[in-house]
Steps between C-alpha positions, in 0.01 A plus 500: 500500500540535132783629339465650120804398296362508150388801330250348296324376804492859653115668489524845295523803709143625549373794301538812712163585665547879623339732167258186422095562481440223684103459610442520850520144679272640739169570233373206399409446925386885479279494196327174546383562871738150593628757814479569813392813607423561858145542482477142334646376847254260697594390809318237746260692749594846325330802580385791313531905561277791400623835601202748646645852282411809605253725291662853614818629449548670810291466822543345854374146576225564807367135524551123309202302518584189401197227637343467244785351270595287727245317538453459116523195308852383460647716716762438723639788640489899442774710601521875582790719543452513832524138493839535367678813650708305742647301230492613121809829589538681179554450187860582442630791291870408388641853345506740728621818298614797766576424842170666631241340249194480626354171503130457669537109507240278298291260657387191279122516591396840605433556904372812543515697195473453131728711261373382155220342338591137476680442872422225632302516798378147597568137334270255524642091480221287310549096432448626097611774340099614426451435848752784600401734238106467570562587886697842412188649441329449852828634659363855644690830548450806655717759321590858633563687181836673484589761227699334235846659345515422118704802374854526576535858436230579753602245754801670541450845592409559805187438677428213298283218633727249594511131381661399831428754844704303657845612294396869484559516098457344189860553424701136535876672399668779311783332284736763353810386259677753426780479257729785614452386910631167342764634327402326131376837361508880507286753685121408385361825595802690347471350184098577497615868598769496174321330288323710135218202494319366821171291340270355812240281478251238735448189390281249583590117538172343620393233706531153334399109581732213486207319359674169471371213366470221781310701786696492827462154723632353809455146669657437859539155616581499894695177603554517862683786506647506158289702265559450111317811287439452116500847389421694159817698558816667343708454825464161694838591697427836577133376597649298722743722701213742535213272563722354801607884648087589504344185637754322688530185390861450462681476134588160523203381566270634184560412130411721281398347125398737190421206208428650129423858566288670256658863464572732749668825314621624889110409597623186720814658595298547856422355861138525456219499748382171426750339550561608811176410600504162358793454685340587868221297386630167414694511849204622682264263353765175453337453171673604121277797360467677176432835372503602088384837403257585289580749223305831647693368804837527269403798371413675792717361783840410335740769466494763255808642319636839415263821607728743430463888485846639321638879489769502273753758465716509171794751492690569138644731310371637180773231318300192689758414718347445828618611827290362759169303593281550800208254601243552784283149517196437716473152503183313660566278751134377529368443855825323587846436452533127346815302451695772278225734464690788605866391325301517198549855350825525703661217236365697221673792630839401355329405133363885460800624338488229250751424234526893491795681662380759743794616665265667768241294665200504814236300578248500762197256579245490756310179601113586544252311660201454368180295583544294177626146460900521591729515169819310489714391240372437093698392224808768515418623850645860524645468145197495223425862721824625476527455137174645434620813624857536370310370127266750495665819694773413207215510252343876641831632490604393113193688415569818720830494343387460141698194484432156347446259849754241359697754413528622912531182602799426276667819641441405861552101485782333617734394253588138434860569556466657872345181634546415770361795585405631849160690514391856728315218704808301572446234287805317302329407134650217391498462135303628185454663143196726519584617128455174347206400691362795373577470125403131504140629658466809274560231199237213627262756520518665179597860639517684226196387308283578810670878534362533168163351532490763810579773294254412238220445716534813672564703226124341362319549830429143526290452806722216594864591569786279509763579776812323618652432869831418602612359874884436460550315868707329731418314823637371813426156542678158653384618822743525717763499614497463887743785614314680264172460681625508819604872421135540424355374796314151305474271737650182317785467240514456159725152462356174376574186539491149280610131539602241248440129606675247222320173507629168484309424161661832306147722572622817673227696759564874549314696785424818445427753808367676183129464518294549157152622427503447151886601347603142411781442758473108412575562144803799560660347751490157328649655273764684646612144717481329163780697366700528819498117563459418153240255557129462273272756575217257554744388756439746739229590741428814668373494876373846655247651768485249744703648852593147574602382168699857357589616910640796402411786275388827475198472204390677195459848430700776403556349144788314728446161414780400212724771632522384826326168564655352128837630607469293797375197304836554282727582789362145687583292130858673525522341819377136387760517230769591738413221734467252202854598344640354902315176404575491145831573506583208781261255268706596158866492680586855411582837638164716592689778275543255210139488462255675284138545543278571158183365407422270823819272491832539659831424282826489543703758354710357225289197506140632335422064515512477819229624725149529729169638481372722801251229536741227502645619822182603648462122476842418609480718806167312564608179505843633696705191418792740425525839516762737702567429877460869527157587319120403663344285273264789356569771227156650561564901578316806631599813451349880575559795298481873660543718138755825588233723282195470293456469140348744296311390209416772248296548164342726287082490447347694208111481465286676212164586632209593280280738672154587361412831607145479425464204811790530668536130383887405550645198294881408505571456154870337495724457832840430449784382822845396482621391845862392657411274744870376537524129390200367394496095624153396353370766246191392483460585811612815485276574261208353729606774715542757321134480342359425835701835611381645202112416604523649858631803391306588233202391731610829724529753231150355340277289682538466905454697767359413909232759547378557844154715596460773704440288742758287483380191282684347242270570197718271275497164717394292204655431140198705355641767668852458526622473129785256460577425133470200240677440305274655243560811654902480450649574175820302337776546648842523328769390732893540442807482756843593529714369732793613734539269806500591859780474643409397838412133482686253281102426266564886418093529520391826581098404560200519301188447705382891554683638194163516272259670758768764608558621183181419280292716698704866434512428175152487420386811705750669317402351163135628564605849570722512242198461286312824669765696591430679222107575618646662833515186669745503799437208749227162475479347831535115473318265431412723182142357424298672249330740692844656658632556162177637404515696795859614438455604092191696536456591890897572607662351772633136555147378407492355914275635776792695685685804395836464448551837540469682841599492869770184561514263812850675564334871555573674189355596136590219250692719219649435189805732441686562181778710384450636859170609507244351731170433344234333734404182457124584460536649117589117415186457430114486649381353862579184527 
């Protein structure tokens, strides 16, 4: 035990490390290849799996000929789903969102019917990976074609062809949130009945790709009857619980790892197939297996996000105060209902009002199935939709009203000083300043220099016009807490959990039920123990996504991972240092109250000279010579942290769009964001996600979009087709923040992760149109290639292949109504 009496001999107090750039510990491994991923896994005696797809959206399985693979080089075994039925259950579906939900069950490998292009109906187990993949080809099918429902407007009226007989509908649920049956607003319907203005509109959010970088992979290694599974995943816990419910083998016996994970964006927030079926076929076979997708495999076969059809009501009067807000979704499902598919939209119900205050408020959804690839949840989940439609209903109704759109907003905004502030939805805002945001973006971007570049080039007839988009936004994120989702019917809580284990030599390890796929945990959370404890930085090492190393935790998504999973890492150092202060009070002869704690050492008070490091009695405790008769010889600590709320991040995105009305040729000249984000621990991180935000979301106005047939195939199940940006496709970026901390967890983060691609992608539709407004443009349907602004300018219409106008899925003319007179939809513009 040493005892510090001199001051000179004391180390300096380390530099704070919360609002340092510090570069990720965790990229040099990353950038170099010096990982592990889990397809770089190579086991002794490890087999291989190819998955036999179906070619057909929709049909029933009459007859599996599978002789001839078998007997193919290399080939071990091939497996059908009839092989299977007994064992593989269903793949579970954790969010069940009304009481009477329908839910058809999901079988990992298809039995008797396929419900999209892509299911897997056989796999084949091959010695070699080529071996596997060359016998998929001599598996033979007999299909019995069934019609196949790609239109959820259609497959909801009556009559339709169904995706599933067996249910009797294509209709999952009916959510309705009402704000005046919850008693958090007024009368929605009355205020639509009072109101001078009523602007309606559809909206389209379309189908999207994860399209993450490291293609999904699994690897199950059977050891009597322990299993351990390497698995390209977001949630190794969660994977667990689940994989244990479907198959049977009990929790404590499987291990579930997920090494470096490259990306996910929600696209490995899943239980997927394949794993399952690796799973069943390491214990069937005693021998560890492997399957890795391919990228059409990714493409086609992983979940999809958003699919959205929106009707959006906007109530005002002719001042631009609004009175209410009314949204009808139709939200695709996809053939089945996957691990939150159907929670989805429901979360974004809550985000629709925005940072906007409705004091009326309804919204309705209902889940369709489809016989395309099941959606789930994509970077935002629910809230990049939401805000979409509050952006640009906000947009339509500035120009009904004559009024400047940042002018509306302003009126209609909450106000810094009425925070916290409890929304129509129910939701208690914590803390912001939407007007300073604002002014800070308006100034980064150069407003009013563009405004008058605008003018000028319209007032020339320049065939390319210059417009500018706002999305002023707030979202719900720290997912969680578990009350919370237990009112919502999620089937797991929101808490997380860390430990902190002091070591003998001064290193400290902190386990994280946190799991990254990219977000630099290692290097944040370092950081966050380096300034609790006070030790080095380099001192610290971050352990995560291994169920028997971090045996607790509830994962990544939900931009919840410094909110809730750092607060735990800070709650467990609190801890440590209240353990220590036992042990280093008893070593320094002094009262536990006499002692202070700053920088890493423990003095006593009145006596700066005198003293220990947090490392000295992590030794001390170690060798347990003397410490108190009373304490375990340990001050390692856990600790789990439920939040009360969530934390609401906000910002303001302004994009200037050059639009060339000759081509249709779009072009985002400057794009401006200032974002509070709450404390910001590692900025250069937060700027990593903000740009990577930035990408996505810009990527859904512009560039992506899952296109399925008529008949049902995905016509964009390669990177030719499916158009994910460079970044030579991206322009800069210029980045601000304010801050205002949240106020539910001591780091006062607020979140970051989905920030960029909810906002970005409002602001550049409604940049765009801004630009054509003028040329009788009402509506472009995303992703606004050339040809759909073309299409827009010179033909009418949202420059899609559907009409916006006409007949809705909820029996009734879509109308646009203003100062009280009803104009149908269809004069918006030509067929669509």
């Amino acid at each position: 035990m040493t005892v510090t009496e001199d001051p000179a001999t004391q180390a300096t107090a380390p530099e704070k490390e919360i609002g340092k750039a510090r570069r990720r510990k965790e990229d040099a491994r990353l950038i170099t290849g010096r990982t592990t991923w889990t397809d770089n896994m190579v086991l002794p005696g490890m087999l291989h799996l190819s998955v036999v797809r179906s070619p057909v959206a929709h049909a029933r399985i009459t007859a599996i000929d599978v002789s001839a693979a078998a007997e193919a080089p290399g080939v071990v075994a091939v497996l059908t789903g009839r092989d299977l039925a007994d064992e593989q259950g269903s793949i579970p579906c954790a969010w069940p969102v009304t009481p009477d939900m329908v839910n058809p069950g999901h079988p990992s490998i298809a039995v008797d019917q396929v419900n999209h292009v892509g299911e897997a109906v056989a796999v084949i187990v091959g010695r070699s990976r080529t071996a596997a993949a060359d016998a998929v080809e001599l598996v033979d099918v007999d299909y019995d074609l069934l019609p196949p429902v790609l239109d959820m407007e259609e497959a909801v009226r009556e009559g339709a062809d169904l995706v599933h007989s067996s249910i009797g509908t294509n209709t999952s649920y009916h959510f309705v949130f009402d704000a005046g049956e919850a008693g958090t607003g007024t009368d929605t319907e009355q205020a639509f009945a009072d109101a001078e203005v009523v602007v309606s509109r559809r909206f389209v959010n379309q189908r999207l790709i994860p399209a993450f970088m490291e293609p999904r992979s699994v690897v199950v290694q059977p050891q009597g009857d322990n299993y351990t599974m390497w698995s390209a995943t977001q949630v190794p816990h969660i994977l667990r619980v689940m994989l244990a419910s479907v198959t049977g083998v009990p929790e404590h016996k499987l291990r579930v790892i997920a090494p470096d994970v490259g990306g996910g964006f929600g696209g490995k927030l899943q239980v997927n197939p394949e794993e399952i079926l690796a799973l069943l076929i390491a214990r069937r076979l005693g021998k560890p297996v492997k399957w890795t997708e391919t990228r059409s495999e990714s493409l086609m076969t992983a979940h999809h996000g958003r699919d959205q059809i929106q009707f959006i009501d906007v109530a005002a009067d002719r001042e631009g105060n609004v009175k209410g807000l009314r949204v009808r979704l139709l939200a695709d499902m996809g053939a089945y209902l996957r691990l939150i598919t159907p929670g989805v939209p429901a979360l974004g119900a809550f985000m629709f009002p925005g940072i906007y205050k409705f004091p009326a408020y309804r919204f309705e959804c209902d889940g369709v199935f489809t016989t395309k690839v099941p959606t789930d949840a994509y970077r935002g989940a629910g809230r990049p939709e939401a805000t979409f439609a509050v952006e640009r209903i906000m947009d339509e109704l500035a120009v009904e009203l004559g009024m400047d759109p940042l002018e509306l907003r302003r009126k209609n905004w909450i106000q810094s000083q009425e925070f916290p502030f409890t929304t129509v939805a129910g939701l208690e805002y914590d803390s912001g300043d939407y007007d300073t945001a604002t002014q800070q973006a308006l100034e980064l971007v150069g407003y009013d220099e563009l405004r008058e570049e605008q003018r000028r080039r319209r007032e020339s007839g320049d065939p390319v016009q210059l417009g500018i988009g706002f999305s002023t936004f707030t979202e719900m994120c720290g997912l969680a807490p578990s009350r919370v989702l237990g009112s919502l019917s999620f089937g797991a809580g929101g808490w997380e959990h860390a430990s902190i284990r002091m070591l003998p030599t001064g290193k400290v390890e902190v386990v994280t039920g946190s799991t990254p796929h990219g977000q630099g945990h290692e290097t944040a959370w370092s950081q966050l123990v380096a300034d609790s404890l006070g030790v080095p930085f380099e001192d610290v090492e971050v352990l995560h996504g291994d169920t028997a190393i971090a045996t607790r935790g509830l994962d990544t998504y939900g931009s919840r991972s410094l909110v809730v999973g750092g607060t735990a890492v800070v709650k467990a150092a609190d801890k440590v240092i209240a353990k220590a202060r036992k042990v280093a009070a008893h070593l320094l002869e002094a009262s536990e109250d006499d002692l202070d704690f700053t920088g890493g050492r423990f003095s006593v008070r009145g006596t700066p000279g005198t003293g220990m490091s947090i490392q000295e009695v992590a030794l001390a405790v170690f060798a347990a010579h003397d410490y108190p008769e009373d304490v375990e010889p340990s001050i390692d600590a856990d600790a789990t942290f439920d939040p009360v709320n969530f934390s609401f991040p906000h910002g303001t995105h302004v994009c200037a769009m050059e639009v060339d009305t000759d081509t249709g040729f779009v072009k985002i000249r400057k794009y401006a964001c200032v974002d509070d984000v709450g404390t910001i621990v590692n900025p250069l991180i937060v700027e990593g996600q903000v740009h990577g935000g930035l990408a996505q979301g810009i990527a859904q106005a512009l560039y992506e979009e899952a296109v399925y047939d008529a008949d049902g195939n995905l016509t964009t199940g390669t990177f030719v087709d499916y158009l994910v940006p460079s970044a030579a496709d991206l322009p800069h970026f210029d980045t601000g923040n304010t801050v205002h901390v949240a106020p539910g967890n001591p780091i006062g983060a607020k979140g970051v992760g989905e920030a960029g691609c909810i906002a970005s992608t409002p602001a550049v539709v409604n940049a765009a149109l801004d630009a054509v407004r003028h040329l009788g443009v009402r509506d472009i349907r995303m992703p606004l290639t050339p040809e759909r602004v073309w299409r827009a300018i010179h033909q009418g219409g949202d420059g899609g292949d559907r009409a916006t106008a006409g007949s809705n899925a909820y029996g009734g003319a879509q109308t646009e109504t203003t100062a009280g007179v009803s104009t149908p939809a269809s004069s918006l513009g030509g067929d669509r």
